[in-house]
N, C-alpha and C positions, 0 to 999 in steps of 0.2 A: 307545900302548896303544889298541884297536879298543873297541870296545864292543857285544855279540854284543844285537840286538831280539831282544825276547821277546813272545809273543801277548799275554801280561798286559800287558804295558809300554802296548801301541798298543788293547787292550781300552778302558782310561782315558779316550785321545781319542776312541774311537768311541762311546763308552757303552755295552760290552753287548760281546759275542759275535756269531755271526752274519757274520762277513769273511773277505774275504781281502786277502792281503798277500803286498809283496814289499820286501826292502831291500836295502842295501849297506851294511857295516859304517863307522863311522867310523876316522878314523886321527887318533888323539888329541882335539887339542880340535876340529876340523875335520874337512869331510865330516859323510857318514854320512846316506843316502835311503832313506827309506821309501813306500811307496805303499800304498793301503788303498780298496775297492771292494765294494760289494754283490755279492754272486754271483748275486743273484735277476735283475740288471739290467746285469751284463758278467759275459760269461765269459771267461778269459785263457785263450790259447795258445800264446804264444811269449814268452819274457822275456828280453832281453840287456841283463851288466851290466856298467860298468868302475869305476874309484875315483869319477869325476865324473859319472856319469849311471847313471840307472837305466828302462831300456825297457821296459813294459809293451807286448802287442799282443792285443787279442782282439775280439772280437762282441757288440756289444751283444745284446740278450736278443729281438728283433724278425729278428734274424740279415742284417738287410740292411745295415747299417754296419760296418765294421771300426774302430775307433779304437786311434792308437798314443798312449801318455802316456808323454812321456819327462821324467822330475824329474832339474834339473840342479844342479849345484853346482860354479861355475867358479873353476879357480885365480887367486892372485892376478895372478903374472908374465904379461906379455903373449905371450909364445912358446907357452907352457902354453894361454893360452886359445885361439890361433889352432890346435895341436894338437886342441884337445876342439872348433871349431866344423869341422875338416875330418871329425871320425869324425861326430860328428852328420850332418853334409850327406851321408856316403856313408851313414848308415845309413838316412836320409831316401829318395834315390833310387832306395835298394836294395828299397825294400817299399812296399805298399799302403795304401788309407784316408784317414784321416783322422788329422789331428794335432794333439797340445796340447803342447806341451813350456811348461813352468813354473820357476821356481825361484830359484836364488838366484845370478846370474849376472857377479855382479861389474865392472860395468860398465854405463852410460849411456850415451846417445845425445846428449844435446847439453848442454852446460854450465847451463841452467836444473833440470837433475836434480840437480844437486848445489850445497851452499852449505858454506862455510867448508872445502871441503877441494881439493885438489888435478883438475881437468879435464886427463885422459889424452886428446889428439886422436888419436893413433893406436890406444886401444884402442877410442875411439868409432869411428872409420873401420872398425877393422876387423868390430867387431859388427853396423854398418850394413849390410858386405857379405854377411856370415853369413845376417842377415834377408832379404837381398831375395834370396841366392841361393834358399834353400829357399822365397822367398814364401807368408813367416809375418805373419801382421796381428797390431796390437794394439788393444785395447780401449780407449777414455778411462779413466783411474783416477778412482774417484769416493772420497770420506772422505777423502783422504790425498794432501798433494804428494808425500812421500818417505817410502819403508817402511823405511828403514834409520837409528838413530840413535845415535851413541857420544860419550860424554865423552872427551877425550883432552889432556892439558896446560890444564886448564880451560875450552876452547873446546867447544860441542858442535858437530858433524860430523853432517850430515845428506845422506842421498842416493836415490836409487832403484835402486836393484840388483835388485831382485826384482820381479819381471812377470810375466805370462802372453801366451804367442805362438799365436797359432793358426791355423790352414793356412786358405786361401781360402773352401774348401766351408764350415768351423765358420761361419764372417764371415758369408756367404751364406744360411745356411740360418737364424740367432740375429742379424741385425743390429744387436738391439734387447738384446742381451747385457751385463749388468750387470757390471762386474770392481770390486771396493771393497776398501779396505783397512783392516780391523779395526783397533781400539785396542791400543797395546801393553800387555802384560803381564809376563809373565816373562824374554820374549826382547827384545835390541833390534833385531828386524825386529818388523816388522809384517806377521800373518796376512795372505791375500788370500783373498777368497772371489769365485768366477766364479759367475750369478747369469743360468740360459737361459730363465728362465721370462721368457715374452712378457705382458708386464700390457696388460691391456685398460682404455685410457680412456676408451672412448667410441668415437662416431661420427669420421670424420677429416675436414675441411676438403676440400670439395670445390673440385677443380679442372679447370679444363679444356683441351685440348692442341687445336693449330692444327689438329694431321693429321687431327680431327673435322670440319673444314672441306671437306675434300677427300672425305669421306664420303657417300655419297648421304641424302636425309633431313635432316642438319644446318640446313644453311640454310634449310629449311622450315619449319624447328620453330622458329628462332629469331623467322622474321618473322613466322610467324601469332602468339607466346604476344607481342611485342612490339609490332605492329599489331595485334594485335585485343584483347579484352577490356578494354574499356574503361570504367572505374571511378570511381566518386563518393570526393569526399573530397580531401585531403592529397596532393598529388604525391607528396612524400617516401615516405608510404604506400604508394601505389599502385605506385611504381617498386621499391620491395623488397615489396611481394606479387606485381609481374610476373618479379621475378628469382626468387621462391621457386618460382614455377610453373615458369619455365625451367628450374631445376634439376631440378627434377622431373620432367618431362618429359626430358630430356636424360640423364638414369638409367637411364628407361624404355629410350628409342630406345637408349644405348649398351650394354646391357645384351643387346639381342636383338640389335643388330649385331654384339656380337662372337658370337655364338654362332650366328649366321650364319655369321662369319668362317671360325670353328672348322670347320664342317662341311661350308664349301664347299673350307677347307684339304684337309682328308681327300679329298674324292672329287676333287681336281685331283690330288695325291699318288698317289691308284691308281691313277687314267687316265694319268696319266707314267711311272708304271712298268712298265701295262701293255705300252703302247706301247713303249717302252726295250724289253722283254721282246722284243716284236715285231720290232725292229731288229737284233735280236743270229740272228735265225732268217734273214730275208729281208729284200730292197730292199721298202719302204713305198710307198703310194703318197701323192699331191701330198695330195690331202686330209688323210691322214695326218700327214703332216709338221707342216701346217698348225697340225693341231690339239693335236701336240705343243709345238710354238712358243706355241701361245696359251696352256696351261695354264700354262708356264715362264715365261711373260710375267706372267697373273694371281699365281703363287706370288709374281715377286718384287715385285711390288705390294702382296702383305698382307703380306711381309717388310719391306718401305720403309717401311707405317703405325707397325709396331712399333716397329721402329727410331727413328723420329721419336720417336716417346712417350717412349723411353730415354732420347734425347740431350737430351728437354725435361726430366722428370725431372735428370737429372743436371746441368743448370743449365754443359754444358761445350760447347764448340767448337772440337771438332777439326778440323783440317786444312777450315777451312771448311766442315764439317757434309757432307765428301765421303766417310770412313773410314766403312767399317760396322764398325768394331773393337767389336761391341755385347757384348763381353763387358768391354772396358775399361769402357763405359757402368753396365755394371751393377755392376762394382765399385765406381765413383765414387757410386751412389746407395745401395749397401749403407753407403759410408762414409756420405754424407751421415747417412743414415739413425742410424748409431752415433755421431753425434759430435753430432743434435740431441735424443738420446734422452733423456728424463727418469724412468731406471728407478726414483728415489727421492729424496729431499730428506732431512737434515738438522734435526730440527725440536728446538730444546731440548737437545741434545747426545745423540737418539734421531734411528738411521737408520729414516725411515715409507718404507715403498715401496707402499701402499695408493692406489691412484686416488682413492679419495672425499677419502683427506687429503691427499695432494698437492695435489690441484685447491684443498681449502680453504686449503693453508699460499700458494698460490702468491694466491689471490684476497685473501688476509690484506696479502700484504705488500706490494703493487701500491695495493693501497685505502689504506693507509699512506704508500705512496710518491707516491702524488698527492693527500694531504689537502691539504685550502686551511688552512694555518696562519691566517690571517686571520679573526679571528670576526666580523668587522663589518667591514661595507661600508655606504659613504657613500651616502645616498638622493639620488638629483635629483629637483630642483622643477623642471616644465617646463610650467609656467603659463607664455602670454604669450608662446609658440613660433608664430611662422606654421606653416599649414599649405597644402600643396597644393588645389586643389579635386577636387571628386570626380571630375570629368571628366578632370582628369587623372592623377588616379593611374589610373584605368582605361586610359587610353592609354600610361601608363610598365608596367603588369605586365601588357598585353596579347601574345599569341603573337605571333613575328613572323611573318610574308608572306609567300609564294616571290617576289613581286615586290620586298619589302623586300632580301634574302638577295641574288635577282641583281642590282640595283642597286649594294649594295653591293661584291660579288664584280666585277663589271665596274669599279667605279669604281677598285677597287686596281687592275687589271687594266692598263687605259688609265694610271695615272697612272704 
């Protein structure tokens, strides 16, 4: 027996009026998808539906994205599911955009998704292939190891069946993309909520790349802020007030070098093309040529800096850092990027995703984790201690030589 959705029914979960919607009836106690979206901020134009999935496709409200949201609901049997991931992959191929497919998929990726129940290796295999065909990403689950949980012969059975997949571009453009799984309530799955909103922490850790070295300018700035200004006080002081100005400085300069970059990129870009243009008409002459060669020589030199950046960022080493595969790079650093992301904490058995409370619960619990348990410490008496004289402690913390330095250095040397 099906059971037909009604506006009222799905009004409920949305609170209000105001949607649109699309569903697939259920078939008894199983199945049965519904989809639900603001009209003010997607518009649909295409819907395809079978028992186990339901396609939405339309426009976001800016008209420059397409997105497809496909809500799945996979059968139990293994045949059945390798059937529903072949219509999926050709409906994937078949059309444009961008993609979210979600749901409730019946099936794992690797045996840590499931506890006290049965690990299927071939329905993992095959879901494995499903994903990397259509090169679908997923998100870290945050709240929850497992969204699925059933009593059954008095053992409880716990697992992950239900995710959210999302095509390359989603990953890329949301790295920083929250996916968390609500408390259960009335269902024994567990809601998922996907969560694009970018929170701002602050300022990021400044870092710096080799390929700044090979920069004109760099090495200038480094020796004069580190040779010169030279400061009263505290070493310790003074070497992190020399490194604060460094940074600072090295903001500056990188900041108008790339925008240098930018604009010497463009006008190499036009003269390449002009030229190109030129050679499709008539033979060039040597000058000419020349000057085409050097343009195509400068492009791929500000293509090299980047690339270096990529490959530093993403903390990899390919093929001996010979591959410009710089769109693998930047996959790896959008991963990186989603897998050290701290979109929210746990605080009390409340999800905070607030930057001011995060920063406090995380400085809470570190100030905790390295209390000195110990309320008392033993005083020393150091009466009656020799000491150095003065003239020698002066000679133990004084600089050392360039004559000290090579003597030394020649003495390993020789021996």
């Amino acid at each position: 027996m099906s059971t037909i959705v009604q506006s009222g029914m799905l009004a409920n979960f949305w609170g209000g009026m105001g949607f649109d919607y699309e569903f697939v009836n259920s078939n008894g106690h199983s199945g049965g998808l519904a989809c639900m979206w603001d009209p003010k901020t997607y518009v649909k134009d295409m819907v395809a539906k079978d028992d186990n999935y339901l396609h939405v496709s339309g426009l976001l409200t800016d008209g420059s994205i397409r997105l497809n949201i496909i809500n799945v609901y996979t059968p139990q049997h293994n045949q059945d599911k390798r059937n529903l991931w072949v219509k999926i992959v050709q409906l994937m191929q078949s059309g444009q955009g961008w993609w979210l497919v979600f749901g409730d998929f019946n099936a794992v990726r690797n045996m840590g998704e499931r506890k006290n129940s049965k690990f299927d290796t071939v329905c993992a295999r095959d879901f494995h292939n499903f994903i990397d065909e259509v090169s679908l990403r997923e998100y870290n689950l945050k709240g929850m190891k497992y969204t699925y949980m059933t009593n059954r012969g008095g053992k409880c059975k716990m697992s992950r069946i239900d995710r959210m997949l999302v095509c390359c571009n989603v990953y890329k453009k949301w790295p920083n993309a929250c996916a968390r799984a609500l408390n259960r309530e009335l269902s024994d799955h567990s809601p998922l909520i996907l969560s694009l909103v970018d929170t701002n922490f602050g300022p990021k850790p400044f870092r710096c790349f080799d390929s700044w070295l090979d920069r004109p300018g760099c090495v200038e700035i480094i020796t004069s802020v580190l040779t010169g200004n030279n400061m009263e006080g505290p070493s310790d002081l003074n070497l992190n007030n020399k490194l604060k100005m460094l940074r600072n400085r090295l903001k500056v300069w990188y900041k108008a070098c790339k925008c240098n970059e930018e604009e010497e990129e463009k006008r190499l870009r036009k003269e390449r093309d002009e030229i190109e243009r030129l050679m499709e008409q008539k033979d060039l002459e040597e000058s000419k040529l020349w000057v085409w060669s050097e343009c195509k020589k400068s492009l791929e030199e500000i293509e090299l800096f980047r690339s270096r950046d990529i490959r530093k960022k993403s903390r990899v080493k390919w093929a001996a850092l010979g591959d410009e595969n710089t769109g693998f790079f930047h996959s790896t650093v959008n991963g990186r990027k989603a897998r050290n992301a701290i979109p929210g904490l746990q605080v009390n058995g409340e999800w905070v995703s607030k930057p001011t409370l995060v920063k406090k619960e995380v400085l809470r619990f570190f100030r905790a984790h390295f209390k000195e348990e110990c309320c008392f410490c033993p005083a020393l008496l150091c009466s009656g201690i020799n000491s150095i004289m003065d003239r020698d402690c002066d000679f133990l913390t004084a600089t050392f030589s360039k004559q000290e330095i090579k003597d030394a250095v020649f003495l390993l040397w020789f021996e």
